[in-house]
N, C-alpha and C positions, 0 to 999 in steps of 0.2 A: 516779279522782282527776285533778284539772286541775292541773299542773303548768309554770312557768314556770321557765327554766334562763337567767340574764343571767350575759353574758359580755362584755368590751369590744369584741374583733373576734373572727371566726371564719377565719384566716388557721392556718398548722402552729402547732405548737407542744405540750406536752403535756396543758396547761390545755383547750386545744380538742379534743383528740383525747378525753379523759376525756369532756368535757361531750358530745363527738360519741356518745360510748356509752353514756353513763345516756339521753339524748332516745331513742335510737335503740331501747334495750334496755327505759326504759318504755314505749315508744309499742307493743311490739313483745307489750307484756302487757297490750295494753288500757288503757293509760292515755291520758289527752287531754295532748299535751307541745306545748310551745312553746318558741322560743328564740330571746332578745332580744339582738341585736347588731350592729354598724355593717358585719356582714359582711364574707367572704372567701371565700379558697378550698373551704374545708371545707363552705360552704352544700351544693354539690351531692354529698355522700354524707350529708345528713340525709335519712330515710327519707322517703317520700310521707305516711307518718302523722303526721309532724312539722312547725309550723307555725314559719318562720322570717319576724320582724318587724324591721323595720332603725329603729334608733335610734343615735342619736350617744353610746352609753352608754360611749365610750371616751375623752370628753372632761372634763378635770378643771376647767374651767371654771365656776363655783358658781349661776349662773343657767343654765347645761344640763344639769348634774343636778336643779335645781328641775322643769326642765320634764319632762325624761326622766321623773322621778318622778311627776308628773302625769298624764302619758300613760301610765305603769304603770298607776297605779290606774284608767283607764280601760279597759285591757284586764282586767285582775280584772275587775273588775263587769260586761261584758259577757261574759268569757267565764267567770263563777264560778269563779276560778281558788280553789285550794285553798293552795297553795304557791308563793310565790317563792324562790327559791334563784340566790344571789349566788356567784361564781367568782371574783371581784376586789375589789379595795380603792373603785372608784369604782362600780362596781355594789351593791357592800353600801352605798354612802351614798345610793344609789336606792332601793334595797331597803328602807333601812330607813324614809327619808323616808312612801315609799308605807305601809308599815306604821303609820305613824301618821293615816295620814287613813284609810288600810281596814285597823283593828286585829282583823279576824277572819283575815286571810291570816297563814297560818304563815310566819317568814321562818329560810329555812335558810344558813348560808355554811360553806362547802366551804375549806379552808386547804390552800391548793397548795404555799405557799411558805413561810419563813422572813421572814417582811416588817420592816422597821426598825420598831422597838418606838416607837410615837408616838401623840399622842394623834388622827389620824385612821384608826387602829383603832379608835376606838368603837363603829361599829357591828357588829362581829363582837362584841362583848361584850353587846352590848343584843340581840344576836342570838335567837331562840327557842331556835335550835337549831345546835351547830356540828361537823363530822367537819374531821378532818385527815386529811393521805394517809399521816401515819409518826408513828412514836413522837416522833422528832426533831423536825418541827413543834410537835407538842402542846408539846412540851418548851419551846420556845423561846418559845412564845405565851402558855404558861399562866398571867402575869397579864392576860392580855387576851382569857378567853376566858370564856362562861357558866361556871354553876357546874357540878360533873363529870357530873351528871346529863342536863346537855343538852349533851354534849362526848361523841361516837365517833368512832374511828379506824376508817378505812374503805381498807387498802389502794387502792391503783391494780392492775387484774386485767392477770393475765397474756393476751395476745392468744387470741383462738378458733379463728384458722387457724395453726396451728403448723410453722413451717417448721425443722427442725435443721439445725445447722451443719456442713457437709462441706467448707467453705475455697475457696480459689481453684484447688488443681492446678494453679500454676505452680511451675514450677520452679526457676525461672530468678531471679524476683523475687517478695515479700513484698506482699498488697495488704494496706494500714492501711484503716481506715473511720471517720470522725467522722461523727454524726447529729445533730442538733442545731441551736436555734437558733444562727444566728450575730450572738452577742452576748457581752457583756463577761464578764457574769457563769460562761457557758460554758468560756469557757476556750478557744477553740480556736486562738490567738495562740501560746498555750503548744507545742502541737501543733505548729504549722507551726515555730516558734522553735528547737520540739528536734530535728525532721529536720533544717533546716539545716546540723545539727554532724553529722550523717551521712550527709551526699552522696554521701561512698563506698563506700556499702552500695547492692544494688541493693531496692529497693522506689517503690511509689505510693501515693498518698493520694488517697482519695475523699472529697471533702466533700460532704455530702447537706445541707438547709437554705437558710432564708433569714434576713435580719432584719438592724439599723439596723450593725452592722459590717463587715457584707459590701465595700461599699468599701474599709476599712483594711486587710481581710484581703486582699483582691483589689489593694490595691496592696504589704502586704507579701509575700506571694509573688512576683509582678514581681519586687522590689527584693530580693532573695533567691536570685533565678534559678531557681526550682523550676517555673516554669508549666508545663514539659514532664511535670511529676513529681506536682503537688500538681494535682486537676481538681475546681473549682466546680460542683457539678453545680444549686445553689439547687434548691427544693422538689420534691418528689420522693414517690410516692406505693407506691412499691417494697422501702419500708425492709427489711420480712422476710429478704425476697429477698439484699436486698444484704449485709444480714449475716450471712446463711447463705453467703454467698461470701466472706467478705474472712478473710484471715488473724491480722488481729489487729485488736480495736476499742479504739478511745481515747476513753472520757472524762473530759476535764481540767479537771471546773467547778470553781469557784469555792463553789458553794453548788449545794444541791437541796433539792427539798420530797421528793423520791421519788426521781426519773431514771426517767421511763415506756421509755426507748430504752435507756437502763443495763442497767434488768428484763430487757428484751427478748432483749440478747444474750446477758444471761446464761443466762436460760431458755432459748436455742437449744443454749446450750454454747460457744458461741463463745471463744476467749480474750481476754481482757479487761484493758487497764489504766485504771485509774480515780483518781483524785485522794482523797487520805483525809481526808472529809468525816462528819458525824457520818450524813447518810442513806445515802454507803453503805457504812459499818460495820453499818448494820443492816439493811441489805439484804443482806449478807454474811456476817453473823451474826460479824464482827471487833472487837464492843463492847469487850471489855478486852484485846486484844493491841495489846503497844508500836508493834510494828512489822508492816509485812504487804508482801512482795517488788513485789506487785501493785498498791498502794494507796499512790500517790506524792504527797508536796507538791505541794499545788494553786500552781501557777504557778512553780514550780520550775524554771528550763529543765533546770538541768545533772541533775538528780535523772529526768527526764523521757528525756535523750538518753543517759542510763545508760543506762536499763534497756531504752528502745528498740532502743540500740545491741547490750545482751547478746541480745533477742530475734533482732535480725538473723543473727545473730553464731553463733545455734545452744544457746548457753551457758544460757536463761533461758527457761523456757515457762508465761506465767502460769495458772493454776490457781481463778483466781477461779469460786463458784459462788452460784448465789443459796440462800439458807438458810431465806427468807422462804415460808411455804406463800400463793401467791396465788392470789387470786378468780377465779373465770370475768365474764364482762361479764354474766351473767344472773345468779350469785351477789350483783354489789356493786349490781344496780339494784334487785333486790327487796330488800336491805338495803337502800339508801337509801329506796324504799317505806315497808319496817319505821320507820325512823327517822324519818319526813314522820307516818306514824300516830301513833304513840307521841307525838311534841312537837305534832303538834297539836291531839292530847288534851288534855296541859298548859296549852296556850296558850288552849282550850277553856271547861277549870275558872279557871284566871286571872280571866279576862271573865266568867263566872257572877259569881264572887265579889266584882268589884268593888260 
């Protein structure tokens, strides 16, 4: 099968890392993959079998997606692409455009996120075929998504190289760890906000990531005094690693379609506090409990420097574990296979019958 994976850029992120392992994990089963992006970091761990094209498909500009979409259907038809498959809101409006000038290409979109409910979600609903990464997306989307039949939920897989969590072995002081973009929606403002109230305690903070905040957060810790305390490390390709050392992991988003780096440390074992959002109550299997020690108001400072403070403190050891059974990266790609087969049979008999 020919397969095409658009994405806006291929920079960190979880959107990226995802698409970085279906390309990676079809190409790896004998499929032809490609992957249409304005490019990043992540180009150079796409496999040699995977073919990376640079388009401006991260600009929302309405005569660039006319064109982006034009030069889609040019690579279909040279390269008898079977499937395209959207990862974003301005790629699914490529995606679908090209689907109407070359109405034999299955068009799949992949729901990362909770996106504001509007009408340029159209085209995930004209979509052929659509997966979400959790029940909570489906949930959120579901007047705007095909009808159930061409709607799967498709986990985010747990990693292949598995590192468990053994801490830092210090003594002396507490390392915290945030991973993550650094962006609004994240939360890690929160983070830096609630150590502030417990300068007394002795601990560090690692920040792993990059992205469009990083200045405010880089000039709110300055203005905080913590630089000696709190260390920017921007992009970083060691995640495992780093939260198999750190003593305690924070995340304090705002919103998730999943949390691929949430999973993560949960599945290490790591201790975890995390913001109580509807994805990860069901990554933690906490759907109907009021309350959970672990699972604090998203952007709460004082709720935040609680409980960080009890952790310092000795008094409070979170307990969070993931409850979710997840996929291997060759589990969710030969499902998404399954799912490219199946819809575009559908899509198949459709075109018969017109």
């Amino acid at each position: 099968m020919n397969v095409i994976h658009v994405l806006p850029e291929f920079e960190e992120g979880g959107v990226e890392r995802l698409v970085l392992m279906y390309a990676n994990g079809q190409a790896s089963a004998g499929h032809h993959v490609y992957v249409i992006s304005h490019g990043g970091k992540l180009e150079s761990s796409l496999s040699p079998n995977v073919r990376h094209i640079k388009m401006p498909v991260h600009r929302k500009n309405p005569f660039v997606i006319i064109r982006c979409a034009l030069s889609l259907v040019r690579v279909i038809r040279e390269e008898k692409v079977s499937v395209v498959h959207a990862h974003s809101r301005v790629p699914a409006w490529i995606c679908y455009i090209a689907k109407k000038i070359a109405p034999s290409v299955t068009f799949i979109f992949t729901a990362h996120a909770k996106y504001t409910l509007k009408r340029y979600l159209l085209p995930i609903k004209r979509a052929d075929g659509v997966t979400c990464v959790s029940h909570s997306v489906r949930e959120h989307l579901k007047d705007w998504l095909p009808e159930d039949d061409r709607v799967k939920l498709i986990y985010n897989p747990r990693p292949d190289i598995f590192t468990p969590w053994v801490g830092s072995g210090d003594r002396l002081k507490k390392h915290l760890l945030y991973v993550g973009r650094i962006s609004e929606k994240k939360g890690p403002l929160t983070a830096v906000d609630a150590l502030s109230t417990v300068k007394n305690r002795e601990w560090t903070l690692d920040v792993l990531g990059d992205g469009p905040l990083m200045p405010k957060l880089r000039e709110r810790v300055r203005a905080l005094g913590l630089g000696d305390r709190i260390i920017l490390h921007g992009f970083r390709d060691d995640v495992a690693h780093a939260i198999s050392r750190c003593d305690l992991f924070l995340s304090p988003s705002f919103d998730e379609g999943f949390g691929l780096t949430l999973m993560t440390a949960l599945a290490s074992g790591a201790p975890v506090m995390a913001s109580d959002i509807s994805a990860t109550r069901e990554l933690t299997a906490h759907h109907n409990e009021e309350k959970s020690e672990e699972l604090l108001p998203a952007g709460d400072i004082s709720a935040w420097s609680d409980a960080i403070g009890r952790f310092l403190d000795g008094t409070f050891t979170p307990t969070l574990q993931c409850a979710v059974k997840l996929p291997t990266i060759k589990e969710i790609s030969d499902e998404m296979i399954e799912f490219y087969e199946e819809i575009s049979g559908k899509n198949n008999l459709t075109l018969r019958n017109r």
